[in-house]
N, C-alpha and C positions, 0 to 999 in steps of 0.2 A: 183174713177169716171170712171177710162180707163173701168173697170171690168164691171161696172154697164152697161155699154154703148155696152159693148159685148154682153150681156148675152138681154136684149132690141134686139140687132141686131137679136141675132140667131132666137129667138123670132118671129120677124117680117119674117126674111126670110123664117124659116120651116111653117109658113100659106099661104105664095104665091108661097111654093113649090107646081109639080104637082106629084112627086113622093112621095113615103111611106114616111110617118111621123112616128114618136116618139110621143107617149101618156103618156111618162112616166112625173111622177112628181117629184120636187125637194125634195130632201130628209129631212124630218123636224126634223133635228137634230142639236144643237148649235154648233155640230162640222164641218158639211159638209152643211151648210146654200146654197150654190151654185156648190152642187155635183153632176158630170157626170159620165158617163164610154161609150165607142163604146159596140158593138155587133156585133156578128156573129152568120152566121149557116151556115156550113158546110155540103155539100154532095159527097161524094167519091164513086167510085168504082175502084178496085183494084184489078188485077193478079199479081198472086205471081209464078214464076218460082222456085221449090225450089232444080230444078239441076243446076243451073248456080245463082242462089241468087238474079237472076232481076225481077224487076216486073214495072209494067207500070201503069196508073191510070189516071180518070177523076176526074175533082173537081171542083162543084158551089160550088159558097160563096156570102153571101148574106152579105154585110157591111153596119151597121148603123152607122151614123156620128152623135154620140148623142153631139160632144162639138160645141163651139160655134166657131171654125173656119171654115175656106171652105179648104176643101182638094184640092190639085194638082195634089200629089203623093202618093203611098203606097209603103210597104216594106214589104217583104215577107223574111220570115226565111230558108235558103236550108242546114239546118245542114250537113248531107250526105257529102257536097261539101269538110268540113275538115276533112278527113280521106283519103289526098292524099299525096302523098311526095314535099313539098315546102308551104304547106298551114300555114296559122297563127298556126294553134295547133301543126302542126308538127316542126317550127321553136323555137316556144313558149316552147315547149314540153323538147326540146333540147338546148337551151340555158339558161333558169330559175338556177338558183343556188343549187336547190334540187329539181332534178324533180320529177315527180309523177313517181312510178317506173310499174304504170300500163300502164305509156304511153310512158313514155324515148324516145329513136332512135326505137321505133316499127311502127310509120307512114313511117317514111322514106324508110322503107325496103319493103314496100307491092309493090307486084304488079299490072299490071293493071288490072286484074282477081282479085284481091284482095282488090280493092281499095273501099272506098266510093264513091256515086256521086248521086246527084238530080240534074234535070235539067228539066225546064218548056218550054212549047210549045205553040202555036197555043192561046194565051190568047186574052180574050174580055170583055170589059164592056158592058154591056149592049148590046150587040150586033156589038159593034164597036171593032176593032183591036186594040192593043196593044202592043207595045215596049218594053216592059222589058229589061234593062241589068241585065246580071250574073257579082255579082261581090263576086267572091267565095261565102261564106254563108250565103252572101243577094241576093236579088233581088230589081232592086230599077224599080217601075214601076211608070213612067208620064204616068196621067191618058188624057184619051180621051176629058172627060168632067168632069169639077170639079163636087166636091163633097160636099154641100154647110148642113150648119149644117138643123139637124132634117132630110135629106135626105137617102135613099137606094140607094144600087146601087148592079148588081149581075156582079161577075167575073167569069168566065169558063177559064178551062186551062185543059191541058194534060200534066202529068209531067212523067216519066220515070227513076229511080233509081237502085243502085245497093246497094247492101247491105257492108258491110265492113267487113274483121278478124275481128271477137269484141274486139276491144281494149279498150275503154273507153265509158261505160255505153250501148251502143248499138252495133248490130254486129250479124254475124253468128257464130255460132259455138266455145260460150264462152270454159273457161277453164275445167269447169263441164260437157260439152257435150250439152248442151243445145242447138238444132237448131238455132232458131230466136228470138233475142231479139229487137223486131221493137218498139223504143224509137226516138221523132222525125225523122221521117223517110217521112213525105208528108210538103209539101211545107205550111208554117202557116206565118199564115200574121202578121206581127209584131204589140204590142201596141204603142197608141196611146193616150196620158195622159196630165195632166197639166205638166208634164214636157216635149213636145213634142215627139216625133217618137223614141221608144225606140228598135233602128236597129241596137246591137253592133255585130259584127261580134262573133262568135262560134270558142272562144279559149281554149274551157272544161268545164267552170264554172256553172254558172248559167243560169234558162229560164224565161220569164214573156211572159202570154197570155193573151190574149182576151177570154172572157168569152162566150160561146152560146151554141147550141145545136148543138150535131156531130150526122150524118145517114152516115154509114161507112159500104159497105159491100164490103168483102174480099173473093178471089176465090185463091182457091189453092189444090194441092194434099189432096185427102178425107182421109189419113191415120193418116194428122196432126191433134193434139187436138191444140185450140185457147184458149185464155184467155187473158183477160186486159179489158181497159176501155167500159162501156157501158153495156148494159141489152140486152142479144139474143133475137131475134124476131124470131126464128125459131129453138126451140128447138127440135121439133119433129122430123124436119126434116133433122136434124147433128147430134143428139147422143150425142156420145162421154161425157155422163154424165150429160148433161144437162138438159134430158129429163128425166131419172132417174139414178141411182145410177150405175157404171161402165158401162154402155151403150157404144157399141161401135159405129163407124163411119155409119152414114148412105149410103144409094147407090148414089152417085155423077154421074152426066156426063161427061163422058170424062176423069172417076178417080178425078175429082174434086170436092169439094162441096163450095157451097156461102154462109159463115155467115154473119149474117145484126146482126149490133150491132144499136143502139140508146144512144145518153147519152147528157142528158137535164142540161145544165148551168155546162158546166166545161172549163177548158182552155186550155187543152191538150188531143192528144187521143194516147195508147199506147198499145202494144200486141205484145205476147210473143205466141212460136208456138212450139211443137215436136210432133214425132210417137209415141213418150215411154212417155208421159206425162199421170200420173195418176192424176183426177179432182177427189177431193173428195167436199161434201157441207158441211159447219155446222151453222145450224141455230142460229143466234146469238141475240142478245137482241137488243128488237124495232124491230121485221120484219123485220132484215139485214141478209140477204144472206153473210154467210164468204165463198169464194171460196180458194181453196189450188191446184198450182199446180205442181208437181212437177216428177222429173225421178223417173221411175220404178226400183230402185236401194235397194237390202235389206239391204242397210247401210243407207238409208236416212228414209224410211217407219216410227220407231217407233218416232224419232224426229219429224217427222213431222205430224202423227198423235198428237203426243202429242200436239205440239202448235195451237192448232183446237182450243179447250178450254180455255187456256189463250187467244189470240188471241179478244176472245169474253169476258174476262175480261177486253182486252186492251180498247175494246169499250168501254165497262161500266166506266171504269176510265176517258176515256178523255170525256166522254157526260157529269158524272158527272162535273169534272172538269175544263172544259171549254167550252161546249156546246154541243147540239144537232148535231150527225154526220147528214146531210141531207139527204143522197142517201139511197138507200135499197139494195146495192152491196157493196163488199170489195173483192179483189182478192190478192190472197200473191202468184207470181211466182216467179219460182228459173229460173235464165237467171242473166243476166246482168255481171257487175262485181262488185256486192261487196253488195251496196246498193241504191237504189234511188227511191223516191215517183213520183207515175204518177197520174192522176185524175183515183180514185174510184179502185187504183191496187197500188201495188210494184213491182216491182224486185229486187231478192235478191239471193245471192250464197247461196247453199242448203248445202253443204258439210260443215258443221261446229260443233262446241259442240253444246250440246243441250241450254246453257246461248248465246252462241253465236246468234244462232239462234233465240232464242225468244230477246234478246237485239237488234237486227237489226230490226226487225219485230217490235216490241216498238216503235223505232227512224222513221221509214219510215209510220208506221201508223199516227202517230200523228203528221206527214206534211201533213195527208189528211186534219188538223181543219189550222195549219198555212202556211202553200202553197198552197192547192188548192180549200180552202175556206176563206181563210184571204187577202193571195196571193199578200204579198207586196213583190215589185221591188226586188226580191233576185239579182239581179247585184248590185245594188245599196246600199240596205240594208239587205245583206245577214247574216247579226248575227241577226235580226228579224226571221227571217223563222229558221235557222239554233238552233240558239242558245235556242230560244222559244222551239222550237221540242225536245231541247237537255235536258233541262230544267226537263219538264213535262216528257215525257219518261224515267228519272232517276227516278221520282216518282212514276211512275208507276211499272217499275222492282222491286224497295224496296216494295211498296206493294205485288203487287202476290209473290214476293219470301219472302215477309215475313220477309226482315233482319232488319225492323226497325230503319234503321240508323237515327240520330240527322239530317244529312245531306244527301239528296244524291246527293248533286252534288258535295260532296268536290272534286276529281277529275278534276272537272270544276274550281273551285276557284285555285287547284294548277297549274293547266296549264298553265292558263290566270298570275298566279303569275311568276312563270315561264318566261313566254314570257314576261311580266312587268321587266325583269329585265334582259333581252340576251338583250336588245338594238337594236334589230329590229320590235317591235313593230311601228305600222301605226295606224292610227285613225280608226277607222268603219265606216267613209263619204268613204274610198278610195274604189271606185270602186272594184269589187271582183277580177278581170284581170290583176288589177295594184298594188299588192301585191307583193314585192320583192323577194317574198320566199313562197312556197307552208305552209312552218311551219309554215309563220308570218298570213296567210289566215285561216287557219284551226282553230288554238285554236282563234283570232280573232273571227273568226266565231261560231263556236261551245263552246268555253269552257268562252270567256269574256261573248257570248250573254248569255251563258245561267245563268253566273254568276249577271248578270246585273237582271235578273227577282229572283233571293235565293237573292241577299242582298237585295230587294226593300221590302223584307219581314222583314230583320232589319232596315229598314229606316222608313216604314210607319206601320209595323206589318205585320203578315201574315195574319191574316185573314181577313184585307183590301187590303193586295198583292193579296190573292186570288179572291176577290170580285171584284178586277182589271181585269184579266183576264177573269173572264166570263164575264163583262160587256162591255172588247174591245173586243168580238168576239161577244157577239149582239147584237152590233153596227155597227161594220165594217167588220161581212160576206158580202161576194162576193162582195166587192167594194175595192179592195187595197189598205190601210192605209200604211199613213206614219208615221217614227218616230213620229214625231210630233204630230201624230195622240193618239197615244200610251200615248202620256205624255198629253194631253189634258184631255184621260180618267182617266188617274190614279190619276191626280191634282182634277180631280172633282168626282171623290170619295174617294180619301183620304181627300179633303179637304185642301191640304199641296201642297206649292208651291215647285215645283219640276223640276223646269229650271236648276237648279245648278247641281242636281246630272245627270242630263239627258246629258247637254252641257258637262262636264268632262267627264264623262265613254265615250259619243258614238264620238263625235267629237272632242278628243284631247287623248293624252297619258299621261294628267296628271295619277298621282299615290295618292293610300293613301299608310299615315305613320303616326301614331303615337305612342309617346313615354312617358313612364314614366320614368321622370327622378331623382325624387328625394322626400323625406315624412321629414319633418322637424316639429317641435313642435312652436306652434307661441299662446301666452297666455293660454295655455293649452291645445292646441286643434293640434290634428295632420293635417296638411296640404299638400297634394301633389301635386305636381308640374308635369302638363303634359304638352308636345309640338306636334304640329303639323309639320312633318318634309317633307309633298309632301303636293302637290300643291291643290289636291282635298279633300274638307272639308265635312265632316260626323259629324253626333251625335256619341255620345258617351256612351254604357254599359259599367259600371267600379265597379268590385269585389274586394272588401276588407273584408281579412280574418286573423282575429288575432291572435293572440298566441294559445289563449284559444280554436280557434275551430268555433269560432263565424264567421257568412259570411255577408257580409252589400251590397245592389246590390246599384247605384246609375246611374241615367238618365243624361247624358249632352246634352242639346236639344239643334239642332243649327240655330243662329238666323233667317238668310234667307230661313228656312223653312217653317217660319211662321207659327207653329202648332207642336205638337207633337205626337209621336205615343202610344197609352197604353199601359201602363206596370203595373205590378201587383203591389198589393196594398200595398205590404211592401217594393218596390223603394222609393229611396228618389230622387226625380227630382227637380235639381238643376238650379241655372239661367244659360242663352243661353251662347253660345259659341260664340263671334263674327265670321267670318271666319279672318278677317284681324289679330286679334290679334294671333301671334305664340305660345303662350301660355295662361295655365289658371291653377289656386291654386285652388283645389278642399280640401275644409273645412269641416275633420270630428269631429262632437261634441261629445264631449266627449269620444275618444279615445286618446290614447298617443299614440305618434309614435314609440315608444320603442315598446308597444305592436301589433303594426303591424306586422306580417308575410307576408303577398305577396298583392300586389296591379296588378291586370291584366284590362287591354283593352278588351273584345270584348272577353270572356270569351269561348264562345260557338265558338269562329271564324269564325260568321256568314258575318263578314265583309272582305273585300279582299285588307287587309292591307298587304303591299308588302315587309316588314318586321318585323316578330312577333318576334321578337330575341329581341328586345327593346320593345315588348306590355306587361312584368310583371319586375316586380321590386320584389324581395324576399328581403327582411328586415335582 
């Protein structure tokens, strides 16, 4: 009722507003019956200093209050601000149990000359002043005049920055030589969701934005080539390859030139800059521009010409596989430190093997479909973004390289096994900041998520797991799903109720285990005996192979799933498996248990049982 009576209010209020309305309609889908999102549009301009690494900027923002509260206050993101000595990241950094060794005691040692730092100025709504406190990597702004649903509102600011050492993901003058790697770098207004004001301060981890269209233009030394988010609006008039093929720098005033970028419905805007930056283009499948940027170095050139062309298979694979990329840009620059997806770009370290290279270049492209087209709360639920990307990206490598694996994520399944059994594992509800241990974060994140989408292909099949995924990406592009969103989808097309396997993997540390314990002969008929020895209950594939050579597969479906998955026509699918019950006598006709040779669990080790030491029984 509370709901119904909001959603009436907002209603009422956005027609007796006199400011911009929202024409948007409610989403007509069983999942999102009363779904919103804000809006923005951003417009920047921007000097870049690139002898002293500072640069200054203006910035409209034009905010839509599409939910059904009245705003008070916003929150603005000033990342920049943690890359000083005593900040969250750099205490964080330094006290964690195993730090990140990209970042350790390296904040606390910069100088002031060396430091990070954003800081905003002169801000307005609508023509009215405004107060802002800095409170390091927020800004919390009390507005002038609320912000009441279905309303606009514009902010102008003048924010002024320095750039940081590159130490973690952003920075001047990474480890490869790369000038500028400008990742969060302008002051971005924090989301704004059903779960209210998602303002956590910038301790390294993860980002969540608001979705709009970015007009971003950047003044700096005419020698630098640019590259990242957005489509140039003035190729003719910068060169530098964008006009045609090694094009050099156009005539700047003043030794400067202004690129005007554009980029329509993304949540992030990001760019990467040098003198020695070779832009090559390769046309890639669907009218996608693949852009490549990277140093002029003759140890990097053939590696990176070669992944031009894969590159533009990666597309083909995750369009197939999960959807339609949207944009008509992809940009892959060598900056940063190591890896990380931006809207419509990467950065990535260039200096590596040639598997290396194209495996990173995998993992960060395919956070364009689940970060900055799916773009759920990675704080919050970062093995969705993480472990999905990690996921599909292994399938994608096995294909172009052709190795054909059974698996490719076994890796994923051993990590995630692994950490199931060091005793530091944490749920995937815990926040990504509040992880004990950089170790306990990581395969969490990357190696359970991605295990969590390979076994859902033994729980409901794969090619209804597959049919999952492309039908939760279009459903819930450019609108941030949650968990719960994900298990909505896959229950309504597999058909199979799937609370049980969702609630154990993502919010608890229960474990599977099961065991065969024993094949005994009961009126003629061999019988085995299995148990269930962790807390988290599965179906069950089980192999019986006799003396003779002969192999028997058999199905144990379990009850609370209410359904089962196909299996080929010579399974023999046996009655459910309570969960309650610890065990169950699985009855083979007409076999003798003498002639038994091995009885295994989960043959193919598609399941991420925590101890297969006890999954076969040899006779």
């Amino acid at each position: 009722m509370k709901k119904t009576f909001l959603i009436l209010a907002a209603a009422v209020l956005a027609s007796c507003s006199s400011t911009k309305e929202t024409s948007k309609p409610m989403a007509q889908n069983p999942d999102m019956p009363n779904y919103w999102q804000q809006e923005v549009d951003y417009k920047m301009d921007v000097d870049m200093n690139v002898d002293n690494y500072q640069y200054d900027g203006k910035q409209t923002l034009v905010y839509t209050n599409n939910s059904p509260e009245t705003l008070d206050k916003v929150y603005y993101h000033l990342f920049f601000n943690a890359f000083q000595p005593g900040s969250e990241m750099d205490v964080r950094s330094r006290s964690i149990q195993d730090p990140d060794g990209r970042v350790g005691s390296r904040i606390v040692a910069l100088k002031p000359n060396e430091i990070g730092y954003l800081h905003v100025s002169n801000m307005t709504q609508d023509g009215m002043t405004l107060n802002p406190k800095e409170e390091e990597t927020i800004l919390v702004v009390p507005l002038a005049k609320p912000l009441k649903p279905g309303q606009s509102t514009m902010f102008k600011l003048d924010f002024n920055g320095q750039v940081p050492v590159q130490i973690r993901r952003s920075g001047r003058n990474n480890a490869e030589g790369v000038a500028l790697s400008m990742t969060q770098w302008y002051p971005k207004i924090a989301e704004f969701d059903i779960d209210g004001w998602n303002a956590s301060p910038y301790i390294g981890r993860e980002f969540h934005g608001v979705w709009g269209d970015f007009d971003v233009k950047l003044t700096m030394d005419k020698s630098y080539t640019v590259g990242g988010t957005g489509y140039l609006q003035n190729p003719k008039e910068i060169g530098h390859g964008y006009d045609k093929p090694n094009s050099g720098p156009a005539k700047g005033e003043n030794g400067k030139l202004t690129w005007h970028f554009k980029a329509p419905k993304v949540h992030d805007f990001a760019w990467a800059a040098d003198p020695n930056y070779v832009h090559d283009i390769y046309k890639g499948a669907n009218g996608v521009d693949l852009h490549f940027f990277y140093l002029n170095k003759d140890n990097l050139k053939e590696n990176w010409k070669r992944l031009q062309p894969d590159t533009n298979k990666m597309l083909q694979f995750f369009n197939e596989n999960i959807g339609q990329y949207p944009y008509k840009q992809y940009s892959v620059l060598q900056g940063g430190d190591g890896g990380m997806e931006y809207a419509m770009c990467t950065l990535i370290t260039g200096e590596r093997s040639y598997d290396g290279l194209a495996g990173v270049t995998a993992h960060e492209f395919a956070h364009s479909w689940f970060n900055h087209i799916l773009a759920t709360n990675e704080a919050k639920h970062e093995w969705m973004d993480e472990g999905f990307t990690t996921y599909i990206s292994n399938l994608a490598m096995d294909e172009i390289k052709n190795e054909g694996q059974e698996n490719p994520n076994e890796g994923s399944y051993a990590g995630y096994i692994r950490l199931a059994n060091s005793g530091v594992e944490q749920p995937q509800t815990t926040h990504a900041d509040r992880y004990e241990r950089n170790f306990a974060y990581g395969v969490s994140a990357y190696s359970k998520g991605a295990t969590y989408l390979a076994q859902l292909g033994y729980v409901v099949g794969d090619e209804v797991r597959d049919e999952i995924i492309k039908e939760y990406y279009d459903t819930w592009k450019f609108k941030h799903p949650t968990p719960n969103d994900f298990k909505r989808v896959a229950e309504r097309v597999s058909g199979m109720e799937l609370d049980w396997y969702h609630t154990d993997w993502t919010q608890t540390t229960n474990t599977i285990d099961y065991s065969v314990d024993a094949v005994v002969n009961d009126s003629g008929n061999a019988v085995v005996t299995l148990s269930r020895k962790g807390l988290m209950p599965m179906p069950l594939d089980i192999k019986v192979t006799t003396k003779s050579g002969d192999e028997y597969m058999y199905y144990l479906p379990l009850r609370m799933m209410r359904g089962e998955k196909e299996v080929p026509s010579d399974w023999k699918v046996e009655a459910d498996w309570p969960w309650a019950f610890p065990t169950y006598n699985l009855t083979l006709p007409g076999i003798d248990a003498a002639d038994v040779s091995s009885i295994t669990i989960d043959p193919k080790q598609m399941m991420a049982d925590v101890n297969r030491e006890n999954n076969t029984l040899e006779n």
